[in-house]
PDB file with one MODEL, atoms N, CA, C and O in Angstrom:
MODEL        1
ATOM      1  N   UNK A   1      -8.401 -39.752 -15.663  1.00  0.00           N
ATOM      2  CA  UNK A   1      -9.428 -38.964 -15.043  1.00  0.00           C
ATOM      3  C   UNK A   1      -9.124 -37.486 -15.293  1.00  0.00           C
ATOM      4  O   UNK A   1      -8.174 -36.817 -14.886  1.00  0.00           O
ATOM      5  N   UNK A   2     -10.196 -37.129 -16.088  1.00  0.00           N
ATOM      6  CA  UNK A   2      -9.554 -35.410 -16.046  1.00  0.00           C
ATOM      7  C   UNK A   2     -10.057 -34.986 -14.986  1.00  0.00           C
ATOM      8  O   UNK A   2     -10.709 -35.498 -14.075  1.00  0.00           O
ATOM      9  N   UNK A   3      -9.395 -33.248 -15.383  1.00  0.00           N
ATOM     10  CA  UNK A   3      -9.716 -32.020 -14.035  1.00  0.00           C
ATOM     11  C   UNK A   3     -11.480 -31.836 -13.552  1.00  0.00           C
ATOM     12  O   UNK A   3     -11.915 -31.398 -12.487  1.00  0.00           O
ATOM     13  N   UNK A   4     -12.231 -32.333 -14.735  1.00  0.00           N
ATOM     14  CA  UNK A   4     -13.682 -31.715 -14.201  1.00  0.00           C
ATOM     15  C   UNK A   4     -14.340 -32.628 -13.506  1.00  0.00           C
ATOM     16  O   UNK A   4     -15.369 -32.453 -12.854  1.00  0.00           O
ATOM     17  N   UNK A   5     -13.554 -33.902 -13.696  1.00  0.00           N
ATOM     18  CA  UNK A   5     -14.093 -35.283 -13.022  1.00  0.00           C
ATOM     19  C   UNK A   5     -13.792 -35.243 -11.776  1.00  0.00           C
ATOM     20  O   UNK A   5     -14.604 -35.490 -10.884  1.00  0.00           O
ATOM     21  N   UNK A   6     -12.522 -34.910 -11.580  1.00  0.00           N
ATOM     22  CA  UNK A   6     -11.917 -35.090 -10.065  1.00  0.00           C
ATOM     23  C   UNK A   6     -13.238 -33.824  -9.495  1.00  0.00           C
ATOM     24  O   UNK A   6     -14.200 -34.196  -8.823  1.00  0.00           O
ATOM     25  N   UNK A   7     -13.071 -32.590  -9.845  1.00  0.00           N
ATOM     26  CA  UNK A   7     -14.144 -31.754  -9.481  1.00  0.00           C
ATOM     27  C   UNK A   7     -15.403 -31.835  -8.920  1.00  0.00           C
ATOM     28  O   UNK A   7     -15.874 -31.367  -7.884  1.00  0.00           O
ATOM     29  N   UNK A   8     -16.033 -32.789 -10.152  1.00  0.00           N
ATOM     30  CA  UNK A   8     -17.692 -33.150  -9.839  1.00  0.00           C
ATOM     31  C   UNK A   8     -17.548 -34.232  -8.935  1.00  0.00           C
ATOM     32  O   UNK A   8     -18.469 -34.430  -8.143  1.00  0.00           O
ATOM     33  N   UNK A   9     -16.116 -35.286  -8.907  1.00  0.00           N
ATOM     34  CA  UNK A   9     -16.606 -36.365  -7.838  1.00  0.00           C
ATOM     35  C   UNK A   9     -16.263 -35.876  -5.775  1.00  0.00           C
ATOM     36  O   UNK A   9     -16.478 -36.577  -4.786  1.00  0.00           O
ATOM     37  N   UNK A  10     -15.891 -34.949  -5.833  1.00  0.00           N
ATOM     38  CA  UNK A  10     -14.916 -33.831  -5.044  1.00  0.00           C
ATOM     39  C   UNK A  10     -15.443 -32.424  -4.745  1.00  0.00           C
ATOM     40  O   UNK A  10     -14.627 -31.527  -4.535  1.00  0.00           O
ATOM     41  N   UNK A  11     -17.031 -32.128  -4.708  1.00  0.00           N
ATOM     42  CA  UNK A  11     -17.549 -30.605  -5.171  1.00  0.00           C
ATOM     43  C   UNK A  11     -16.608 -29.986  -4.101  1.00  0.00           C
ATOM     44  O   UNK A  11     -16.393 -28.810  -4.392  1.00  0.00           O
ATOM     45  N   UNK A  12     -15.956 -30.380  -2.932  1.00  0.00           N
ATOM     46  CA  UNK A  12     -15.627 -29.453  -1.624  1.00  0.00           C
ATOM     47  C   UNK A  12     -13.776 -28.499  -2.493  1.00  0.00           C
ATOM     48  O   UNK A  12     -13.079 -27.536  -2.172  1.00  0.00           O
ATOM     49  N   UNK A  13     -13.756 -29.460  -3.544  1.00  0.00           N
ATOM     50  CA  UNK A  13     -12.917 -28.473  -4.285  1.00  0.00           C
ATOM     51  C   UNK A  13     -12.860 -27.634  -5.529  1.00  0.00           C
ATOM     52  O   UNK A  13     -12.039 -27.426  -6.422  1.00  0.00           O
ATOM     53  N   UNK A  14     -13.787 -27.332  -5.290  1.00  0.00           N
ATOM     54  CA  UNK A  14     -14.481 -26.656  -6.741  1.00  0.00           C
ATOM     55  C   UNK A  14     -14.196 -24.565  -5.970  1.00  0.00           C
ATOM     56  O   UNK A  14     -13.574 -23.613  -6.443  1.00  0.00           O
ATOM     57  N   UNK A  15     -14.850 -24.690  -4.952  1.00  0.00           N
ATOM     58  CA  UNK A  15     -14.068 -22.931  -4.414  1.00  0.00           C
ATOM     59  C   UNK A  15     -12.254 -22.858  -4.326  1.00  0.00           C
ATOM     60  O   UNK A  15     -11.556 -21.848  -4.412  1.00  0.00           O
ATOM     61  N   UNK A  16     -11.865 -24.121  -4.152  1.00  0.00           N
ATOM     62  CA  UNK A  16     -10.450 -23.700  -4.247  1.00  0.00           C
ATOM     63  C   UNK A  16      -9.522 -24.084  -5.691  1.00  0.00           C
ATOM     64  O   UNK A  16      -8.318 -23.860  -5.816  1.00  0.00           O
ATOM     65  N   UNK A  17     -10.614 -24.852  -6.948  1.00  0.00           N
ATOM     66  CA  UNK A  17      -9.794 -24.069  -8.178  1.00  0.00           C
ATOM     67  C   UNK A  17     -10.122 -23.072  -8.606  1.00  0.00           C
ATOM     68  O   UNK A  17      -9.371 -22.464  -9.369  1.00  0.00           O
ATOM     69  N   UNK A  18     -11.407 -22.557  -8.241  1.00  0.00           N
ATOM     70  CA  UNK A  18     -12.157 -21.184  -8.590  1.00  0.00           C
ATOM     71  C   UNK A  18     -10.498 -19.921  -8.152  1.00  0.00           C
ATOM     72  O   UNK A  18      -9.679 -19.333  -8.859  1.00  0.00           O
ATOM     73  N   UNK A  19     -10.747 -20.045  -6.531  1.00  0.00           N
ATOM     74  CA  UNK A  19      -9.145 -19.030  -6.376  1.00  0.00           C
ATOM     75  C   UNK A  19      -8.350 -19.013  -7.200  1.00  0.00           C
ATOM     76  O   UNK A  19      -8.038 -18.099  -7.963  1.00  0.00           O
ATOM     77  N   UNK A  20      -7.696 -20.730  -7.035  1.00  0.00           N
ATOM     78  CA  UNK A  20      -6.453 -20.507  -7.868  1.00  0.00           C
ATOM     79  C   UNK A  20      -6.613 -20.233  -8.960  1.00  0.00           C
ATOM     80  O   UNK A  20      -5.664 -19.663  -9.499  1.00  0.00           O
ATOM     81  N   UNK A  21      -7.755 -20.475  -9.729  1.00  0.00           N
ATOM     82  CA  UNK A  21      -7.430 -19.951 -11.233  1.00  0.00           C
ATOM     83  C   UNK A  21      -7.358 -18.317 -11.601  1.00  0.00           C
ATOM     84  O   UNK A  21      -6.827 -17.641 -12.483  1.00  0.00           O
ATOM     85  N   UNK A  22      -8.194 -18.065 -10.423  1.00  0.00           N
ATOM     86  CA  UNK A  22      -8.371 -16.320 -10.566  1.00  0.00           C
ATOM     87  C   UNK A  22      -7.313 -15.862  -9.990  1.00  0.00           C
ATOM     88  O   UNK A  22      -7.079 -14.709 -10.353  1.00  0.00           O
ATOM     89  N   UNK A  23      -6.515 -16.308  -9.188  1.00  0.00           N
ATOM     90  CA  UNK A  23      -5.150 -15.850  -8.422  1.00  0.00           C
ATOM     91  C   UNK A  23      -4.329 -15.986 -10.000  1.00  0.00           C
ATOM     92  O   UNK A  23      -4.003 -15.025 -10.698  1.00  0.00           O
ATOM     93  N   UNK A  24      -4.114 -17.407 -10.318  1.00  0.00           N
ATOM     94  CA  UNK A  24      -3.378 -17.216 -11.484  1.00  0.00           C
ATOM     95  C   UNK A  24      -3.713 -15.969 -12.729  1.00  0.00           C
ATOM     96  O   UNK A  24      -2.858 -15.348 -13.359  1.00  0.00           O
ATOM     97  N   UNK A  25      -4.497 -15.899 -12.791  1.00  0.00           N
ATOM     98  CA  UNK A  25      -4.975 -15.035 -14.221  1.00  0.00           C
ATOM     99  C   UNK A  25      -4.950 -13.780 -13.421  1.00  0.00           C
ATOM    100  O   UNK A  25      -5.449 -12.801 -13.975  1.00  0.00           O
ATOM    101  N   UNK A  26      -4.441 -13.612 -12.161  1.00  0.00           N
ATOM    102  CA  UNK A  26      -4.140 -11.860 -12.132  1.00  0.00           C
ATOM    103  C   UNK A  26      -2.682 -11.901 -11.799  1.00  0.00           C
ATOM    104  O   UNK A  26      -1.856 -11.245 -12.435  1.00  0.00           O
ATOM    105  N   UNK A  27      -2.377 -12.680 -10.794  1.00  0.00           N
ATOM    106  CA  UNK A  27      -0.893 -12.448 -11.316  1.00  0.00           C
ATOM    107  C   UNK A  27      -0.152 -12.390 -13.093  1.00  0.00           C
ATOM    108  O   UNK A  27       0.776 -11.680 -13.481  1.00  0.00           O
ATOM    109  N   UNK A  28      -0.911 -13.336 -13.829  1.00  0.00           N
ATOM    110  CA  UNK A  28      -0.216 -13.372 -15.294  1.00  0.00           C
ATOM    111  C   UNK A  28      -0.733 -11.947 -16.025  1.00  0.00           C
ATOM    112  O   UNK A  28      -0.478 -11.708 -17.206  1.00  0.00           O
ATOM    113  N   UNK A  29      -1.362 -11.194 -15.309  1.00  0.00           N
ATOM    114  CA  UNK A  29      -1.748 -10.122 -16.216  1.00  0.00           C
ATOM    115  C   UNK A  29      -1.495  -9.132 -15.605  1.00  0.00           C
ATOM    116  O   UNK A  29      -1.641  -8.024 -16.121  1.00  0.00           O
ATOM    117  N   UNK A  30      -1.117  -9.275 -14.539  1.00  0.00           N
ATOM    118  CA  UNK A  30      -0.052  -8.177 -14.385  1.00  0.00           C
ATOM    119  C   UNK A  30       1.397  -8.370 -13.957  1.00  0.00           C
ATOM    120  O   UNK A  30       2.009  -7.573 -13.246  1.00  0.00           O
ATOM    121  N   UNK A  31       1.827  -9.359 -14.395  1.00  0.00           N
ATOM    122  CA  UNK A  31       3.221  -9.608 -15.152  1.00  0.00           C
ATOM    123  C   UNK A  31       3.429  -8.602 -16.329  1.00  0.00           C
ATOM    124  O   UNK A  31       4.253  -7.712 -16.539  1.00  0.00           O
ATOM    125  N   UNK A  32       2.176  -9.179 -17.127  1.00  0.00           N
ATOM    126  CA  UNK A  32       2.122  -8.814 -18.509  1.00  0.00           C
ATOM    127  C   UNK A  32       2.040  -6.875 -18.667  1.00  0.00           C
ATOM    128  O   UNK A  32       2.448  -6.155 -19.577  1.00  0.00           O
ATOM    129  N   UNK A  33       1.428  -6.570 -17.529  1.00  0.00           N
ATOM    130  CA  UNK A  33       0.703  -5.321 -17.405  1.00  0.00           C
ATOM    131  C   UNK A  33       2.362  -4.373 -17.173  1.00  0.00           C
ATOM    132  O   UNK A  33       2.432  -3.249 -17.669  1.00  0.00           O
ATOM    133  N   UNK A  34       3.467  -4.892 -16.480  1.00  0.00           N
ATOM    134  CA  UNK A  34       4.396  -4.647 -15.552  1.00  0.00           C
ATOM    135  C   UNK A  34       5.407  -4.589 -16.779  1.00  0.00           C
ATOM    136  O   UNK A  34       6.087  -3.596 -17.037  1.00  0.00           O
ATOM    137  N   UNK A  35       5.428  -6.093 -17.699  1.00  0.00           N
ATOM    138  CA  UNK A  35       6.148  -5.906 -18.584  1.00  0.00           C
ATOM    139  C   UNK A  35       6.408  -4.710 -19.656  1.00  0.00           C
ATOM    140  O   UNK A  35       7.418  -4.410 -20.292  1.00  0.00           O
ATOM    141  N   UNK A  36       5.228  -4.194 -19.614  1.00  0.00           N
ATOM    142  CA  UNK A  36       4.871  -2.926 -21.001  1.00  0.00           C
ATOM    143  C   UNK A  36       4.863  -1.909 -20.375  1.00  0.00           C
ATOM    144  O   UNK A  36       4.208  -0.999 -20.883  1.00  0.00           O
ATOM    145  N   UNK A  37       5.357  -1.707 -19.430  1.00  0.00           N
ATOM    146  CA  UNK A  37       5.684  -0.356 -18.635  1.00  0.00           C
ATOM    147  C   UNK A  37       7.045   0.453 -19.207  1.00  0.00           C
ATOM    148  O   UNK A  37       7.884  -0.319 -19.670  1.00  0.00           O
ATOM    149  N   UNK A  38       7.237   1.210 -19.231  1.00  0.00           N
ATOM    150  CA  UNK A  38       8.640   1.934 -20.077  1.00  0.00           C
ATOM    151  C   UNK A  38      10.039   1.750 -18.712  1.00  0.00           C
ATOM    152  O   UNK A  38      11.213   1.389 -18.796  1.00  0.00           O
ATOM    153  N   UNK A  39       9.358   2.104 -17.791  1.00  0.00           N
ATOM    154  CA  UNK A  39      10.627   1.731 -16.299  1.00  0.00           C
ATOM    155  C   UNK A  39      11.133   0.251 -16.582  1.00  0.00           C
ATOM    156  O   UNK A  39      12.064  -0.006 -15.819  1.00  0.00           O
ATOM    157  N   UNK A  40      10.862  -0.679 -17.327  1.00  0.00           N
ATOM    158  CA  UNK A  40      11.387  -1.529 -17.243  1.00  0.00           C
ATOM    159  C   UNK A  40      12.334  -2.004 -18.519  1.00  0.00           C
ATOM    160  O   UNK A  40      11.948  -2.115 -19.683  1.00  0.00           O
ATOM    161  N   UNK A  41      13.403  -2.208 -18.114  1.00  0.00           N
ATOM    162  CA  UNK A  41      14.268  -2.990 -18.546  1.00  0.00           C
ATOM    163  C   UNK A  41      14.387  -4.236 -18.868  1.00  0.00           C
ATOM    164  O   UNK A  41      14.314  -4.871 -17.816  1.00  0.00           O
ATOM    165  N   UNK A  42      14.600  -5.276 -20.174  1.00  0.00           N
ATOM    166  CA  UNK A  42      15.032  -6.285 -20.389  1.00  0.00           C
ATOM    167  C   UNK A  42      15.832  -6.415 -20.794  1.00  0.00           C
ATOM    168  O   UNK A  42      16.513  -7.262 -20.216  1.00  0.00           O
ATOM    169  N   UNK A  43      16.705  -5.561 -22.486  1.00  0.00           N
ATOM    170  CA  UNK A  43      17.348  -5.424 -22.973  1.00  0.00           C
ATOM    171  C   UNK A  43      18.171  -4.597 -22.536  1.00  0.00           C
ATOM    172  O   UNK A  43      17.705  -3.481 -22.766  1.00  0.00           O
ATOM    173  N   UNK A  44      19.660  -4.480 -21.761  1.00  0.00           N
ATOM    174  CA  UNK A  44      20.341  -3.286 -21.180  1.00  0.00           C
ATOM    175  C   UNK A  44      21.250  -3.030 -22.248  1.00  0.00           C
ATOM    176  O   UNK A  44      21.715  -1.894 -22.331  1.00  0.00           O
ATOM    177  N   UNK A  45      21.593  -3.934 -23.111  1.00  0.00           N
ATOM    178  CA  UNK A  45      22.875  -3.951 -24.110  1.00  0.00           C
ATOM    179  C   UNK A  45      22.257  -3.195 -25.428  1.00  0.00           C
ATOM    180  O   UNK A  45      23.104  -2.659 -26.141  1.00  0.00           O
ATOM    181  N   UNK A  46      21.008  -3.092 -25.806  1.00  0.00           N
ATOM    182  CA  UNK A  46      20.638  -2.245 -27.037  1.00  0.00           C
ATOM    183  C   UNK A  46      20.077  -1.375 -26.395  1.00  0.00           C
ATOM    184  O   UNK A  46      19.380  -0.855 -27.266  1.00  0.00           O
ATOM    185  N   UNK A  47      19.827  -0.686 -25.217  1.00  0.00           N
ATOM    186  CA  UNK A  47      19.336   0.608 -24.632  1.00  0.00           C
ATOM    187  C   UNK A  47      19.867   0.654 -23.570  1.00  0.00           C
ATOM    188  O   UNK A  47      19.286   0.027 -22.683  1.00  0.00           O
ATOM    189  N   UNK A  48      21.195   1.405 -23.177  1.00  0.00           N
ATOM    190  CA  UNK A  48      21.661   1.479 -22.045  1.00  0.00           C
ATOM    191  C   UNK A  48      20.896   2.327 -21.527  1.00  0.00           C
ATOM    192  O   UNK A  48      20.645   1.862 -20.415  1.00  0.00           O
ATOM    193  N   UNK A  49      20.366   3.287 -21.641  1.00  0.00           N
ATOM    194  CA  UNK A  49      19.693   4.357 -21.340  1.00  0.00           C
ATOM    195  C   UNK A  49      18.314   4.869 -21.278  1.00  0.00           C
ATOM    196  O   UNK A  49      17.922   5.980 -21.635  1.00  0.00           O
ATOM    197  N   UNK A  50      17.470   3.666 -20.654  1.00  0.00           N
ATOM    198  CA  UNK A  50      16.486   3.719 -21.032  1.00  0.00           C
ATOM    199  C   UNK A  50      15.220   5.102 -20.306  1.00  0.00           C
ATOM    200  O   UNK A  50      14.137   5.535 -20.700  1.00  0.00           O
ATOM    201  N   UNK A  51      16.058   5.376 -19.176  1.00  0.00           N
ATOM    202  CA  UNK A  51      15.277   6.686 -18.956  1.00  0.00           C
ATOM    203  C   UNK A  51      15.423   7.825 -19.671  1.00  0.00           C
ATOM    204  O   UNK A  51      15.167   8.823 -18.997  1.00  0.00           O
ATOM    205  N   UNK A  52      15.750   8.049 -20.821  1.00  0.00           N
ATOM    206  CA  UNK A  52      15.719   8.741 -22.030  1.00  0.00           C
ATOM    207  C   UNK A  52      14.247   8.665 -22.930  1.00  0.00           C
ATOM    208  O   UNK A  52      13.550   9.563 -23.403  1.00  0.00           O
ATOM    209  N   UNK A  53      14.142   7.519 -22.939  1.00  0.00           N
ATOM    210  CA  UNK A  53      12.567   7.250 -23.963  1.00  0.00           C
ATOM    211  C   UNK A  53      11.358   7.662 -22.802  1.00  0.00           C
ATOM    212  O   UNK A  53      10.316   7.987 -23.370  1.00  0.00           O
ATOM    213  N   UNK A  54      11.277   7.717 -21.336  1.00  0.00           N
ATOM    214  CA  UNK A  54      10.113   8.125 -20.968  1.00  0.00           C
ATOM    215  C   UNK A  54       9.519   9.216 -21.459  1.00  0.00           C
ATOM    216  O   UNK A  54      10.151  10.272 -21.508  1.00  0.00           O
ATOM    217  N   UNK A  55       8.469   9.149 -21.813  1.00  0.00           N
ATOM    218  CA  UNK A  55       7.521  10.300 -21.881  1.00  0.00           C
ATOM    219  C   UNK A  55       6.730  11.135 -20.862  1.00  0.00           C
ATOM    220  O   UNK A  55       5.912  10.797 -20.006  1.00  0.00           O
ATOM    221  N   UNK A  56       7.270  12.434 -21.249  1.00  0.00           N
ATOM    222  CA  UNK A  56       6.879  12.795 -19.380  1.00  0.00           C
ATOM    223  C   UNK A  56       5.571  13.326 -19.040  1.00  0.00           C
ATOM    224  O   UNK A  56       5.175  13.651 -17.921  1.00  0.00           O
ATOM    225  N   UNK A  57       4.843  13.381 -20.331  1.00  0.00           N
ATOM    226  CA  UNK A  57       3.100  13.699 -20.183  1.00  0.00           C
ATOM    227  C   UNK A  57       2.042  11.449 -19.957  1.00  0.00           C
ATOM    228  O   UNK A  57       0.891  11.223 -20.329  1.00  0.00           O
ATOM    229  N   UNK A  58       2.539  10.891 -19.614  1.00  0.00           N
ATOM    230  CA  UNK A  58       2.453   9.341 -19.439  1.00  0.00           C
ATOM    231  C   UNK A  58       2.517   9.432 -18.267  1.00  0.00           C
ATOM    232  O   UNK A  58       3.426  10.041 -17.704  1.00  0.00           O
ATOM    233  N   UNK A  59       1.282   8.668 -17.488  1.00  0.00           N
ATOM    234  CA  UNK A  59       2.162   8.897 -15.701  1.00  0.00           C
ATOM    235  C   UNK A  59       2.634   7.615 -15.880  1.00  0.00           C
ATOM    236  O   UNK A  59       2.272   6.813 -16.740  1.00  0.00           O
ATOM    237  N   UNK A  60       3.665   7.432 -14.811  1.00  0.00           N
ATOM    238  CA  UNK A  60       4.340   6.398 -14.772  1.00  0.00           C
ATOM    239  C   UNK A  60       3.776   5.307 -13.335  1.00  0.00           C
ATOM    240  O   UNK A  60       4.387   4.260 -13.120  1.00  0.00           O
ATOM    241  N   UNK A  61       2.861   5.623 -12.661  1.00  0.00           N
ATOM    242  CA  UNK A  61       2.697   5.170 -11.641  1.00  0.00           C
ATOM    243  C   UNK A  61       0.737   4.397 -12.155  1.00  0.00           C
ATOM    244  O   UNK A  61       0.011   4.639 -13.120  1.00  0.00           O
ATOM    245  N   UNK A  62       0.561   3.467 -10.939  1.00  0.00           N
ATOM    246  CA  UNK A  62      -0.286   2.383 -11.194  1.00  0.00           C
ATOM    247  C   UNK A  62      -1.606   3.162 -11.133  1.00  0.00           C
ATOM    248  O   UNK A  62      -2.401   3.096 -12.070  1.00  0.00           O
ATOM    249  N   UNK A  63      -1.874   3.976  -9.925  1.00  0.00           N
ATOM    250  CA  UNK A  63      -3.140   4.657  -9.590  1.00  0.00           C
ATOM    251  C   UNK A  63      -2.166   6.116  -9.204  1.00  0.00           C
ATOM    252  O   UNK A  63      -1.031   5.877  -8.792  1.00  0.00           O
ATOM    253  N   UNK A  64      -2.524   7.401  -9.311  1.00  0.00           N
ATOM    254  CA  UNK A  64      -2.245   8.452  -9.221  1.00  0.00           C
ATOM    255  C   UNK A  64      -3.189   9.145  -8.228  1.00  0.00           C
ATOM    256  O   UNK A  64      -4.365   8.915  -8.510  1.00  0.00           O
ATOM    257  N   UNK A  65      -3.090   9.605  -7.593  1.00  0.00           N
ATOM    258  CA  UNK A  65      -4.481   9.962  -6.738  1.00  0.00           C
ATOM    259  C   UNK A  65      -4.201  11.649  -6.597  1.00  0.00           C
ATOM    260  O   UNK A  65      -3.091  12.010  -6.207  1.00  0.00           O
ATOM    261  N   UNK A  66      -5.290  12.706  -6.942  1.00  0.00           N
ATOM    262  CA  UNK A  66      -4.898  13.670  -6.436  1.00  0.00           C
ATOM    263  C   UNK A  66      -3.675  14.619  -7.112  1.00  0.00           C
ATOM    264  O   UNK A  66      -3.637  15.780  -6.702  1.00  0.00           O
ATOM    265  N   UNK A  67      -2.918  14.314  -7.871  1.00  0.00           N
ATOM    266  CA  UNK A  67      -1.796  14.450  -8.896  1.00  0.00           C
ATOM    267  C   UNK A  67      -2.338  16.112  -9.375  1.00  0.00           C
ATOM    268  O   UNK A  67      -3.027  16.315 -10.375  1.00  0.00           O
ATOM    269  N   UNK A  68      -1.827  17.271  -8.363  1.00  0.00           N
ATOM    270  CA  UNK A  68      -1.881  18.794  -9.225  1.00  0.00           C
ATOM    271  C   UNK A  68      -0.550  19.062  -9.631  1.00  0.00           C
ATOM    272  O   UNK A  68       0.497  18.689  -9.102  1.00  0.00           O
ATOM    273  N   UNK A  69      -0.725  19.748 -10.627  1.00  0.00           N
ATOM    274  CA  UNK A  69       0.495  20.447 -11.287  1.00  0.00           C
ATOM    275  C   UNK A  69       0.496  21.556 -11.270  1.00  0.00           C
ATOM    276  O   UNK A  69      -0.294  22.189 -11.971  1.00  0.00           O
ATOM    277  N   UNK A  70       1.795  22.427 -10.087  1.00  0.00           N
ATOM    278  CA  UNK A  70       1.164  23.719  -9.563  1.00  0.00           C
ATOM    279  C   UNK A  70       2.839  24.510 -10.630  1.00  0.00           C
ATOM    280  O   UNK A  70       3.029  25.726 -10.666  1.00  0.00           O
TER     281      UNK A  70
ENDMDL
END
């Protein structure tokens, strides 16, 4: 029996794979989003130093609000 069968014979669970799938697909994309950030570290042994490569015109933060440069 696949997933769309159990679904259509079951409609009262059709809003709760709707969540989970959209819960899943934002957590995995911002894993992904988190991963490609420069603050992060995977490799410590070929870049000990990785706050060296930030770029300091890049903000480093998610939403910035308000951000003057006096």
């Amino acid at each position: 029996m696949g997933v769309f069968q159990i679904l259509m014979k079951n409609k009262e669970l059709i809003p709760l794979a709707f969540f989970i799938s959209v819960a899943a697909t934002g957590a995995t994309s911002f894993a992904l989003y988190a991963l490609k950030k420069t603050d992060v570290v995977i490799d410590r042994k070929r870049n000990p130093e990785p706050w060296e490569m930030v770029d300091p015109t890049q903000p480093q933060k998610l939403i910035t609000i308000n951000q003057q440069w006096k």
